[in-house]
C-alpha positions as CSV (number, residue, x, y, z in Angstrom):
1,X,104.7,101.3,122.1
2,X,102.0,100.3,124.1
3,X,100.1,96.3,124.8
4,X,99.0,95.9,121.4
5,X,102.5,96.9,120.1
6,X,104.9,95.0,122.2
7,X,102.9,91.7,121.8
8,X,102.9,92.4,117.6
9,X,105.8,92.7,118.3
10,X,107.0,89.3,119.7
11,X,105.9,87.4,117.1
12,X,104.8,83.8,117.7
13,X,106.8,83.0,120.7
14,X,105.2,82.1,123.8
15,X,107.5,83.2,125.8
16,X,108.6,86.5,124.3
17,X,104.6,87.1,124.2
18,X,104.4,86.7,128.0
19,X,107.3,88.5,128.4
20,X,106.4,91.6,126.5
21,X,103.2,91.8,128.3
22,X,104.8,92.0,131.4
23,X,107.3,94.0,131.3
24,X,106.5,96.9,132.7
25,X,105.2,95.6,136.2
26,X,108.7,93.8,136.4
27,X,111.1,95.8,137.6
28,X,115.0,95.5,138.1
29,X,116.6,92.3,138.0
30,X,113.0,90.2,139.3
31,X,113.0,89.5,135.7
32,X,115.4,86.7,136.6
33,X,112.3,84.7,138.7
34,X,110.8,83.5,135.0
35,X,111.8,81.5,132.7
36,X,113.8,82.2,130.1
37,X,111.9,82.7,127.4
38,X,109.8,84.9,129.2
39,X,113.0,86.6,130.3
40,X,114.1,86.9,126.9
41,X,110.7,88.7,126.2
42,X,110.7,90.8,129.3
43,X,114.2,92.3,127.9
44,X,113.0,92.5,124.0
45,X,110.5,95.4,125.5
46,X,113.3,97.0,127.5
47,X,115.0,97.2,124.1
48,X,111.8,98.2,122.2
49,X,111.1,100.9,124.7
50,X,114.9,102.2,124.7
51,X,114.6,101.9,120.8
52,X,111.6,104.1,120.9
53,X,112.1,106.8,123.7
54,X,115.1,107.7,122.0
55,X,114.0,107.4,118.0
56,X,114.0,111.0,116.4
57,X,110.0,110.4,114.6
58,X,108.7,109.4,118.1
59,X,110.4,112.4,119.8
60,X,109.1,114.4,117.1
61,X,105.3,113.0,118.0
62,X,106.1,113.5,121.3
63,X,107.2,117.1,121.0
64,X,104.2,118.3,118.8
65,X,101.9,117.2,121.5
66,X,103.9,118.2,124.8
67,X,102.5,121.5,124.7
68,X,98.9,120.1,125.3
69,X,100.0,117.1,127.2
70,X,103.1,118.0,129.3
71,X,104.9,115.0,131.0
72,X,102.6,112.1,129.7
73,X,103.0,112.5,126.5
74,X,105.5,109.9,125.7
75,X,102.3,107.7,127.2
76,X,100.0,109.0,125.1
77,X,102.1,108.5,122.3
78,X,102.5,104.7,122.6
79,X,98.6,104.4,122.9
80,X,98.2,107.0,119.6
81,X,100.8,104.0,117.8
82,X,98.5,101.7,119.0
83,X,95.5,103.2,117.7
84,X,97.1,103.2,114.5
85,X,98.8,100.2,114.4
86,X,94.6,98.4,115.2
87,X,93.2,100.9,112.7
88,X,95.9,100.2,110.1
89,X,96.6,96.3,110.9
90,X,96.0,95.0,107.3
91,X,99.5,96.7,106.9
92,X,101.2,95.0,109.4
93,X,99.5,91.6,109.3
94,X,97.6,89.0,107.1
95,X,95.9,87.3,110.3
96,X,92.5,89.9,111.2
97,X,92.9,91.8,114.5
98,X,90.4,90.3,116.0
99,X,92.1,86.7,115.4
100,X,95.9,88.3,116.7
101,X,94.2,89.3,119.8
102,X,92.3,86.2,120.7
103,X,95.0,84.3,120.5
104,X,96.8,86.1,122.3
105,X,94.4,86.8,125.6
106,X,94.1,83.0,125.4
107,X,97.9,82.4,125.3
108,X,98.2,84.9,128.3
109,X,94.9,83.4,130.2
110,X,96.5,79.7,130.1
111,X,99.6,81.4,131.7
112,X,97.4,83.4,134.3
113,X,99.6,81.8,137.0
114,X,103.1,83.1,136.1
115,X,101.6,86.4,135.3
116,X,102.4,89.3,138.1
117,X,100.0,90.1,140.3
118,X,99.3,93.9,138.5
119,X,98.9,91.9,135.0
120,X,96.3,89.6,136.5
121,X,94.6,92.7,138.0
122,X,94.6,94.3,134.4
123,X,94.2,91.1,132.0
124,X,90.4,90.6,132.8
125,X,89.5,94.2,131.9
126,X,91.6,94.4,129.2
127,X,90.0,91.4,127.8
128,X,86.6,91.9,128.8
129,X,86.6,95.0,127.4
130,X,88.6,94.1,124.0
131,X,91.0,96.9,124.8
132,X,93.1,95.8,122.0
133,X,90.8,95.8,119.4
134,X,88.9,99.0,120.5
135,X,92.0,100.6,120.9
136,X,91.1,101.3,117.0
137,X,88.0,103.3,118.3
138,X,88.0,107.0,119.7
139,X,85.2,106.1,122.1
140,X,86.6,102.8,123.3
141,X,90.4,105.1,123.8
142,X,89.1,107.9,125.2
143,X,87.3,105.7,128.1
144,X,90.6,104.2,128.6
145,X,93.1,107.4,128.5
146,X,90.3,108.8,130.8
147,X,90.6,105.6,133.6
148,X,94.6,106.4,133.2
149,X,93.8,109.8,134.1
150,X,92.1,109.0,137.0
151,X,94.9,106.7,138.3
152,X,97.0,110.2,138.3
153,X,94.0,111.9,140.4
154,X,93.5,114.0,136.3
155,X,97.0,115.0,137.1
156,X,97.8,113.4,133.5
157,X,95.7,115.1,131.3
158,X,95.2,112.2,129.5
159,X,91.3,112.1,129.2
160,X,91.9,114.6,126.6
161,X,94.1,112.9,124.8
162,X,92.0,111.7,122.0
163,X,91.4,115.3,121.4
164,X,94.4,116.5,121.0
165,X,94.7,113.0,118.3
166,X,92.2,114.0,116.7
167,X,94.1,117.9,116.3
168,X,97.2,116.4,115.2
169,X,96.0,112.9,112.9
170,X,97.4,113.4,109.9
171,X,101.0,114.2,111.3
172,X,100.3,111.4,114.1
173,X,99.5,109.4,111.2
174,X,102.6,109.9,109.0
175,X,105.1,109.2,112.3
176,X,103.7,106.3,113.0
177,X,104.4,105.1,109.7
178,X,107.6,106.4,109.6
179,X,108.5,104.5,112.9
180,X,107.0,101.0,112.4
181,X,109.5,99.6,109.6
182,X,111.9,101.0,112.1
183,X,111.0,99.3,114.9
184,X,110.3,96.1,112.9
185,X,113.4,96.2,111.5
186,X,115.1,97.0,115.2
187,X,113.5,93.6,116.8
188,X,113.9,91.5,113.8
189,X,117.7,91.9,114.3
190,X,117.8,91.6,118.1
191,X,119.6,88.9,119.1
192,X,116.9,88.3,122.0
193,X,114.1,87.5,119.0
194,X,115.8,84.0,118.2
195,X,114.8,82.2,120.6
């Protein structure tokens, strides 16, 4: 699960919001500096990542790409979830993507302060640039995958990532919707979600 994920995710809580977005730059125990909700939030994505790296559909997207995509793929599948989860978001959600997402760059803007320094680095490209939304769009992912890649010196791979989506859609597809009542289901009975 990748940005647009995790904050779906955390439903309407501030704090688990701000906590899901980031995460990932916080590492060990420096999750204890925030508050709690936040900490709360911060742990709800360990949970959702541990969840996912070890759920049998998202090994088995994992695996059908590895070939192509060697030791990133378990990063290129999170952003292929994401692409689907934008491209199919009338599923998921009765509020429009491009609603979710405003609300939730503002929610994460008013909080700039709290934010780590790598998430206010990232924050005012992802939102200038509407990664969220136009992570729905091959042209908008494949720009992205490809400034990964170059963070990895094209060790990755990944700028041909939305190729190798593209190759596999249909199965990407049908994982993805095998996985998300799964996950849904997973965080709705967390006991870090009632907050």
């Amino acid at each position: 699960m990748n940005f647009l994920a995790h904050l779906y995710l955390a439903g309407d809580n501030e704090g688990l919001i701000i906590g899901n977005f980031i995460a990932d730059m916080v590492k060990g125990k420096a999750y204890k500096n925030y508050s709690e909700s936040i900490q709360k939030g911060i742990l709800l994505h360990r949970q959702i990542d541990s969840f996912t790296d070890k759920h049998p559909v998202f090994r088995q997207t994992k695996y059908r790409i590895q070939k192509e995509q060697g030791p990133y793929s378990s990063v290129l599948v999170d952003m292929f979830y994401d692409h689907f989860l934008a491209t199919e978001w009338t599923q998921f959600s009765e509020e429009k993507l491009e609603d979710f997402v405003c609300r939730n760059y503002r929610l994460l803007i008013k909080n700039f302060r709290v934010l780590p320094d790598r998430a206010r680095t990232i924050l005012p490209y992802m939102v200038r640039q509407n990664w969220l939304v136009n992570y729905a769009q091959f042209v908008s992912l494949s720009l992205i995958l490809d400034r990964m890649d170059r963070r990895t010196d094209y060790r990755s791979g990944m700028k041909t990532g939305v190729d190798t989506l593209q190759k596999y859609y249909p199965e990407i597809k049908h994982d993805f919707y095998a996985f998300m009542p799964e996950i849904m289901h997973f965080v709705k009975q967390s006991d870090l979600n009632e907050v």
